[in-house]
N, C-alpha and C positions, 0 to 999 in steps of 0.2 A: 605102594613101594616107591610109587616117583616122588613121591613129598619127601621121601623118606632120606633116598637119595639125594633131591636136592639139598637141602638142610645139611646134610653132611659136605656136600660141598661149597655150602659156605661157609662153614664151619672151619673147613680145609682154607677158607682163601683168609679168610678172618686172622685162621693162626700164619699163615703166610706171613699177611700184613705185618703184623706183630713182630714178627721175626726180623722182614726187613727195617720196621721202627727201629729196634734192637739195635742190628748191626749197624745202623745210623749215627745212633746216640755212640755207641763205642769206639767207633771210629773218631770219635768229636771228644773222645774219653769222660766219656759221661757215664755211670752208671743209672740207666732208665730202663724202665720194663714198663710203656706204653699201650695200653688196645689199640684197638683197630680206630675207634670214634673218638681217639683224644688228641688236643692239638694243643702242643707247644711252642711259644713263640718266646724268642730272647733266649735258646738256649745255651749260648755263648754265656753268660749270665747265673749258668747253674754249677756251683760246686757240690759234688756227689762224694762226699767221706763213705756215706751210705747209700744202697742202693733205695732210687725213686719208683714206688709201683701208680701208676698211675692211670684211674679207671677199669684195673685189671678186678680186682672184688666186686661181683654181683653180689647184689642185693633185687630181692623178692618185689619190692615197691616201685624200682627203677625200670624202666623200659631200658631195655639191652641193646638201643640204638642213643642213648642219652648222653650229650656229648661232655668231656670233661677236657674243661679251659686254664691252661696257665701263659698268662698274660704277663712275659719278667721283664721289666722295664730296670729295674734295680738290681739289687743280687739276692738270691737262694742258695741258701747252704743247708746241705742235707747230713749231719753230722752220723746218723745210724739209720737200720732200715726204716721207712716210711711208708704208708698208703695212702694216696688220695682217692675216694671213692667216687666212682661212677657220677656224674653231674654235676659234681663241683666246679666252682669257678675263682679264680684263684687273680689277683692283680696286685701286682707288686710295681710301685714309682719308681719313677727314676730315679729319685733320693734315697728311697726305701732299700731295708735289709731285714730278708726275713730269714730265723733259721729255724731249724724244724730237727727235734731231738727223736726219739725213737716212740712209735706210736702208731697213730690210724686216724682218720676221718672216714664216717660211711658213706654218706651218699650228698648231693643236692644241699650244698655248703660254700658261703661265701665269704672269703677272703677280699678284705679292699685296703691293704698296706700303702701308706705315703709316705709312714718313716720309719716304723720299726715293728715288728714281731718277733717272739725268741718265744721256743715252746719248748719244755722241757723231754725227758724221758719214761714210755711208759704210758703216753697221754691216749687217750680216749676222743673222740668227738665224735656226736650222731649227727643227725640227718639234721638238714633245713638251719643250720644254726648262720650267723653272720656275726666276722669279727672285724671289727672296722676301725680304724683310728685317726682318724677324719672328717670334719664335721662340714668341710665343704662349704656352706654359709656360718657365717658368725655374728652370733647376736652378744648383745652387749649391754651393761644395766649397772650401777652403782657398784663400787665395792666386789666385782666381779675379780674371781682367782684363776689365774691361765693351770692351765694344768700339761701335765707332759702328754707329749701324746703316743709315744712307743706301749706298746702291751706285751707283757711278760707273763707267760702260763708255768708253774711250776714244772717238776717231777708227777707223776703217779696222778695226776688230775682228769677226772672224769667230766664232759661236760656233758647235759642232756639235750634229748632236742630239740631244736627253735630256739634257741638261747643266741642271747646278741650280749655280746661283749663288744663297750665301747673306748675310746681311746684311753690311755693311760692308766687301764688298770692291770692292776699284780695279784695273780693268783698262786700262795706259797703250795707248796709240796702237800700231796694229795688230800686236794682239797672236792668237794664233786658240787657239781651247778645243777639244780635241778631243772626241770624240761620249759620253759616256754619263760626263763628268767631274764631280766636285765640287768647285765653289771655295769654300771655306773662307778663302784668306787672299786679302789683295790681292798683286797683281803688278804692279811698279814699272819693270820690264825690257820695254823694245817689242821688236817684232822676236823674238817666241819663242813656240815650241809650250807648250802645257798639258795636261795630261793628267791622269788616274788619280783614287784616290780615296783622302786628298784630291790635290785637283789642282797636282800642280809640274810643271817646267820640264822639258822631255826633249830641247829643239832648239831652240838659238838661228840669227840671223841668217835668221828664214825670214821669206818673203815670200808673200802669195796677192795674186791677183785674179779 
């Protein structure tokens, strides 16, 4: 009966916390719905059209003390509702503008923004995936093509998980990445599976929801 007890009250301090996150961010008119274990920094930095959930969604695989990190050195604009799930870890440059359409991330997911992200609505992302567009060291060879470095994820886009998406690519409108892929180029074809490494087309005409 005293486990029982206790657990309920932490459970009690937990949703506390949460609350005072809450009236924090509102007060600063942000709309956030924060846990207990997530830590925002730069929030001066967040434009909220939609409201931000953030580490509020368990999931089964995460430990329910796993902390979930946004790092805004740039700007965040949150155009409709969002979730960022449990673990994730999120850094955006000071140059950088990331905006984020209506959708979810699940868990243990890493964002490393230097200039641009723009996600559409509707979007999907699982666990463990990394979207980066930054190569940090640059190598260099004959007849080499710079490429942009901002990444654009359509409407209705599924990604699976472990997928790393790297600088400068476009993903059109519901397009889905299958689980442990690398995208390297952009994809201009909706309606088609992705896969492998790096990641092409192996199935058009498909559909999820």
């Amino acid at each position: 009966m005293m486990g029982k007890l206790s657990s309920l009250a932490a459970l009690d301090t937990n949703r506390a916390v949460t609350a005072l996150k809450y009236l924090y961010f509102r007060l600063r008119g942000k709309r956030i719905i924060a846990h207990t274990h997530a830590m925002v920094r730069g929030v001066s930095n967040i434009v909220t059209d939609g409201t931000l959930y953030i580490g509020t969604d368990y999931v089964g695989f995460v430990h329910p003390r796993h902390r979930t990190f946004l790092n805004i050195r740039g700007s965040l604009v949150v155009r409709a509702p969002f979730t960022i799930g449990r673990g994730c870890t999120i850094d955006i440059g000071p140059n950088a503008r990331c905006e984020l359409g209506s959708g979810y991330i699940t868990a243990d997911t890493r964002f490393v923004i230097m200039h641009g992200l723009k996600i559409g609505t509707g979007v999907a992302i699982s666990w463990g995936c990394l979207i980066i567009d930054e190569d940090f060291h640059h190598l260099h060879w004959d007849g080499k093509t710079e490429r942009p470095h901002p990444i654009e994820i359509g409407d209705h886009v599924w990604i699976g998980s472990n997928v790393t998406i790297l600088k400068g690519v476009r993903l059109a409108n519901n397009v889905v990445v299958a689980s442990n892929a690398v995208v390297i180029r952009s994809c201009e074809e909706e309606n088609v599976l992705l896969a492998g490494n790096p990641a092409v087309i192996i199935k058009r005409n498909v559909t999820w929801q």
